[in-house]
N, C-alpha and C positions, 0 to 999 in steps of 0.2 A: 408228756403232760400228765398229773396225775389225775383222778380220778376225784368230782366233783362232788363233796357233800353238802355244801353249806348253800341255802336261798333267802334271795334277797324279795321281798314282796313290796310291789309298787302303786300306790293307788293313782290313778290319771284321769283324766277327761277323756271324752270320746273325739275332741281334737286332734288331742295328745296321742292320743291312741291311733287312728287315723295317718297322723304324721309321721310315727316310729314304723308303720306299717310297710307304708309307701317307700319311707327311706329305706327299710332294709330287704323291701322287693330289688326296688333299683341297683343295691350292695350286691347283690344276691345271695345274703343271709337271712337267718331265720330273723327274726324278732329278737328273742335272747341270747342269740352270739351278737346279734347288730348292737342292741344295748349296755352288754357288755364292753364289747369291745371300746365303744364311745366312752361308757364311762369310767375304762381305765385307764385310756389315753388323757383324758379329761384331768382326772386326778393325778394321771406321771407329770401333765404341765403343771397343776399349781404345787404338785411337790419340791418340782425340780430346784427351783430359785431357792428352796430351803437348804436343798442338800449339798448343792456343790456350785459353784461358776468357776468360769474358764476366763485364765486373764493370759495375756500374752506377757514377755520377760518385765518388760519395762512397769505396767504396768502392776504387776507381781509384786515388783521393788518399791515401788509408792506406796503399795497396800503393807506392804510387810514393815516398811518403813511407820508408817501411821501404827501398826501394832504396836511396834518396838517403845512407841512414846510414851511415856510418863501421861498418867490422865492427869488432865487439868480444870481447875475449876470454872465454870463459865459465868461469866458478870452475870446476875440475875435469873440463873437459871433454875437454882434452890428454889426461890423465891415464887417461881412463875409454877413448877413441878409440886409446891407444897399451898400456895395458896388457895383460894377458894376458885369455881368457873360459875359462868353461865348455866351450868348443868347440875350445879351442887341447890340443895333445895334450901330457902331460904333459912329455915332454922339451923342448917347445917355450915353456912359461909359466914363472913366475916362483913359482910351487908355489902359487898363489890359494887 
């Protein structure tokens, strides 16, 4: 492992603080391996789905198939991705 330079500084409540305590008694790590460790696991899950999934053969062949296809236009879907929402401010839409 190499040798650690970089800190990260956290501001918390005395809950919060309290609760990461307790839990990484129970771990039996410190505080800053305990939190660490949580929030790199934390972050490998919401990476994960970005970087890679696991299909079996069949499966594979559907997906790879849907690749191979020519895009296609979808009835109203210009329309729906370019017009105004709920969320566009009134001077800004088309009076929805």
């Amino acid at each position: 492992m190499s040798a650690k330079a970089e800190r990260l500084h956290l501001r918390l409540d005395e809950r919060q603080k309290a609760l990461l305590e307790a839990a990484s008694q129970a771990a039996g790590d410190s505080v800053s391996t305990f939190v660490l460790k949580a929030a790199t696991e934390a972050a490998a899950d919401v990476l994960a789905d970005r970087r890679a999934f696991l299909l079996d053969e069949q499966a594979w062949r559907v997906f790879d198939e849907a690749l191979q296809r020519p895009a296609e236009d979808v009835a109203g879907l210009r329309e729906l991705l370019t017009g105004s929402t709920v969320l566009d401010s009134p001077a800004s839409g088309s009076g929805r």
